[in-house]
C-alpha positions in Angstrom: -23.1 96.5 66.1 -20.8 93.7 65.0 -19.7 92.9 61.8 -19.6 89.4 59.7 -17.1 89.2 57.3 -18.5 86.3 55.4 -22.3 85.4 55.3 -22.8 81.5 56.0 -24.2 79.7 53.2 -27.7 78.1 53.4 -30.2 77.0 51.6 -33.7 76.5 52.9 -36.8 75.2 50.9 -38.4 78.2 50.6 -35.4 79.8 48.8 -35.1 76.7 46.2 -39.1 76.6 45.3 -39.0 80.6 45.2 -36.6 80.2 42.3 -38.5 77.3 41.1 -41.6 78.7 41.1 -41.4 82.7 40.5 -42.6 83.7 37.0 -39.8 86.2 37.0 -36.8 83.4 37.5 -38.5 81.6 34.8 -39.1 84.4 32.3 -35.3 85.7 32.9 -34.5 81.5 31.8 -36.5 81.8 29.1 -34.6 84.8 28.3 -31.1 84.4 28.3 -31.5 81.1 26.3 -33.1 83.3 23.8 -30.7 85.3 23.3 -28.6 85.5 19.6 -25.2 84.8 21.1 -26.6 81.5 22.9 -28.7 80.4 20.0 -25.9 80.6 17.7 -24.4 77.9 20.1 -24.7 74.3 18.8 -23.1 72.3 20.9 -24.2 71.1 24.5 -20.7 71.6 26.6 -20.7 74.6 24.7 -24.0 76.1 25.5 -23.5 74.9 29.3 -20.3 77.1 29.3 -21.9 79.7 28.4 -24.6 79.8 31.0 -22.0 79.4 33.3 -20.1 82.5 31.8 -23.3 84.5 31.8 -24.9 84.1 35.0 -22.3 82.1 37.6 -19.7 84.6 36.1 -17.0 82.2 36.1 -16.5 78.7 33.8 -17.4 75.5 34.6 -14.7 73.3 35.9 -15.0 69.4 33.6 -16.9 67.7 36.3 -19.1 70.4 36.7 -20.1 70.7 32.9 -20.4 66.7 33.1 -23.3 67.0 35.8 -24.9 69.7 33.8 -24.7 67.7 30.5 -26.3 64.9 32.4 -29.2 67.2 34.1 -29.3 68.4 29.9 -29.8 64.6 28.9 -32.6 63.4 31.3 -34.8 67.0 31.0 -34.3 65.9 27.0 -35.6 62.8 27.3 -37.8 64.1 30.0 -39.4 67.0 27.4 -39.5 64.7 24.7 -42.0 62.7 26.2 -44.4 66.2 27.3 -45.0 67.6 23.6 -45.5 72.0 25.0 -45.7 74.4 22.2 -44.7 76.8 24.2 -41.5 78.2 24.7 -41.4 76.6 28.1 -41.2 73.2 26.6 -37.8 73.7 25.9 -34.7 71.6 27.4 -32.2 74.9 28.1 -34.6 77.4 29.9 -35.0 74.5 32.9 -30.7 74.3 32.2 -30.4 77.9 33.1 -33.1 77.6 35.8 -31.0 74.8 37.1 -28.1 77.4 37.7 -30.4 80.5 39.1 -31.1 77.9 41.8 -27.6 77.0 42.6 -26.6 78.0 45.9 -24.1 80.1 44.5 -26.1 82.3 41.9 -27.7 83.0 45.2 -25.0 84.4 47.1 -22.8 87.5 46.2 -19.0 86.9 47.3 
């Protein structure tokens, strides 16, 4: 036996559209944006934060919250335009989906 001490990092297509696509990524989305302490949250940079804090365990760097706020802007305009009643038509469950599908919410360190 031989041991690794640090797993390469990879991500394959069928990783990315199992997160995508798996009812449970998208319920635990759904989820944590419903939440009290993230509802409470009014403010965009603010809400991306605390996604960040919640399931990256760490804070987003300036840059980082930037690219998120961006992502935030175009699903908004994006959503706008698709009028769902249900909970799924909302802007910050594909945000937090967004992060569960980040290479590193994937891997463990």
């Amino acid at each position: 036996m031989q041991t690794q001490p640090d797993r390469g990092e990879s991500i394959v297509a069928p990783q990315t559209l199992f997160t995508m696509n798996s009812p449970f990524v998208i319920d635990q989305s759904v989820f944590v944006t419903e939440l009290k302490d993230f509802q409470s949250i009014t403010d965009d940079r603010r809400r991306i934060s605390w996604l960040s804090e919640r399931l990256l365990q760490r804070t987003h760097a300036g840059a980082e919250v930037g690219r998120v706020l961006l992502f935030a802007n175009r699903q908004r305009r994006m959503t706008a335009k698709i009028k769902r009643p249900d909970r799924l038509g909302s802007l910050w469950p594909l945000v937090a989906q967004s992060l569960m599908m980040s290479n590193e919410f994937l891997y463990v360190d």
